[in-house]
C-alpha positions as CSV (number, residue, x, y, z in Angstrom):
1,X,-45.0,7.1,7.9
2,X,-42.1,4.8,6.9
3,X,-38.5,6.3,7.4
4,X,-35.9,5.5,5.5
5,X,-32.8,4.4,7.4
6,X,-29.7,6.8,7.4
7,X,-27.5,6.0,4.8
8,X,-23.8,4.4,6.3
9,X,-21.0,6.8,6.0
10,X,-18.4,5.8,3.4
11,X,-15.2,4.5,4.5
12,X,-12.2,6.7,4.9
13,X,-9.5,6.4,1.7
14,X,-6.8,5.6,4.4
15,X,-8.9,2.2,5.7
16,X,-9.3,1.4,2.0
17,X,-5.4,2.0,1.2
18,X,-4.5,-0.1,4.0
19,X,-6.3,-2.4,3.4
20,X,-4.6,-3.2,0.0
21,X,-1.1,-2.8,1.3
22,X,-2.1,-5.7,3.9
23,X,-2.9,-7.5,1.2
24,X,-0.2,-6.8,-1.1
25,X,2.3,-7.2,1.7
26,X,0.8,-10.4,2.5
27,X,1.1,-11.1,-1.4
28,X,4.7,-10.2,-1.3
29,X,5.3,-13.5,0.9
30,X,4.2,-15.6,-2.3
31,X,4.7,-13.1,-5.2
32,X,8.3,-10.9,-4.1
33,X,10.0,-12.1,-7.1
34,X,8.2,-9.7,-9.2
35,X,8.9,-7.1,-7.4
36,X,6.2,-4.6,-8.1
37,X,4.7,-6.7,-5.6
38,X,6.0,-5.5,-2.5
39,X,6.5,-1.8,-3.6
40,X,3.2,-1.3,-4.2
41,X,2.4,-2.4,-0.3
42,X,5.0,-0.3,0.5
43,X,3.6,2.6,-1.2
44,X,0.2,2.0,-0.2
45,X,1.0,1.5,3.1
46,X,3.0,4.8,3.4
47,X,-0.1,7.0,1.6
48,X,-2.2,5.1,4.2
49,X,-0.3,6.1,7.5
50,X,0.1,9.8,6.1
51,X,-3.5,10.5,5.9
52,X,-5.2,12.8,7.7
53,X,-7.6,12.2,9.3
54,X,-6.9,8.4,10.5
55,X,-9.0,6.1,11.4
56,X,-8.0,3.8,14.4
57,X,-7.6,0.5,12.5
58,X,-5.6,1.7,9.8
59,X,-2.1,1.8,11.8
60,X,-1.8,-1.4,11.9
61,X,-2.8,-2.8,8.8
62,X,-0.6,0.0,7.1
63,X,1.9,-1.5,9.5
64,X,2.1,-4.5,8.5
65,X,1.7,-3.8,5.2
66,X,4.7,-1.7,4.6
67,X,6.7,-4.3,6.9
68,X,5.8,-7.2,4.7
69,X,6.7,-4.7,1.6
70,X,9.9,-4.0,2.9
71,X,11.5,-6.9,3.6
72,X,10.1,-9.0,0.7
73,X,11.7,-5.7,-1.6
74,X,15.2,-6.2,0.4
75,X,14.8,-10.1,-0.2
76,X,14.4,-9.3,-3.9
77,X,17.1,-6.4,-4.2
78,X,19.2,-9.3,-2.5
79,X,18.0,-11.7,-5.1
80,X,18.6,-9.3,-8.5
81,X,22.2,-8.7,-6.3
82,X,23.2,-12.4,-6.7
């Protein structure tokens, strides 16, 4: 009799919303002049690290996100300043 494997669990929300703030906070580096850009990691990031449960990898990568986000939003709040 042929068993069907188990199915895989899905990923946590928090890995999936930290994974976009990585990317949008890497984004920022190249796109911070439009400035939805790096609020949106930082938001992302934030939601991520406030999840509960949370998986081990998402610190990070919520991490960095939000760090990228923040200072590419300073650099722009700088920029609109000028």
């Amino acid at each position: 009799m042929a068993q069907t494997p188990p199915e895989k669990a899905p990923l946590p929300v928090a890995h999936t919303l930290s994974v976009w703030g990585l990317c949008l906070g890497f984004g920022s580096m190249f796109l911070w002049e439009l400035g939805i850009v790096p609020l949106a990691a930082i938001v992302l990031s934030a939601i991520a690290l406030g999840a509960q449960p949370r998986p081990r990898d998402v610190g990070w990568k919520a991490g960095v996100g939000l760090a990228f986000g923040i200072v590419y939003l300073v650099l722009f709040a700088v920029q609109l300043l000028d």
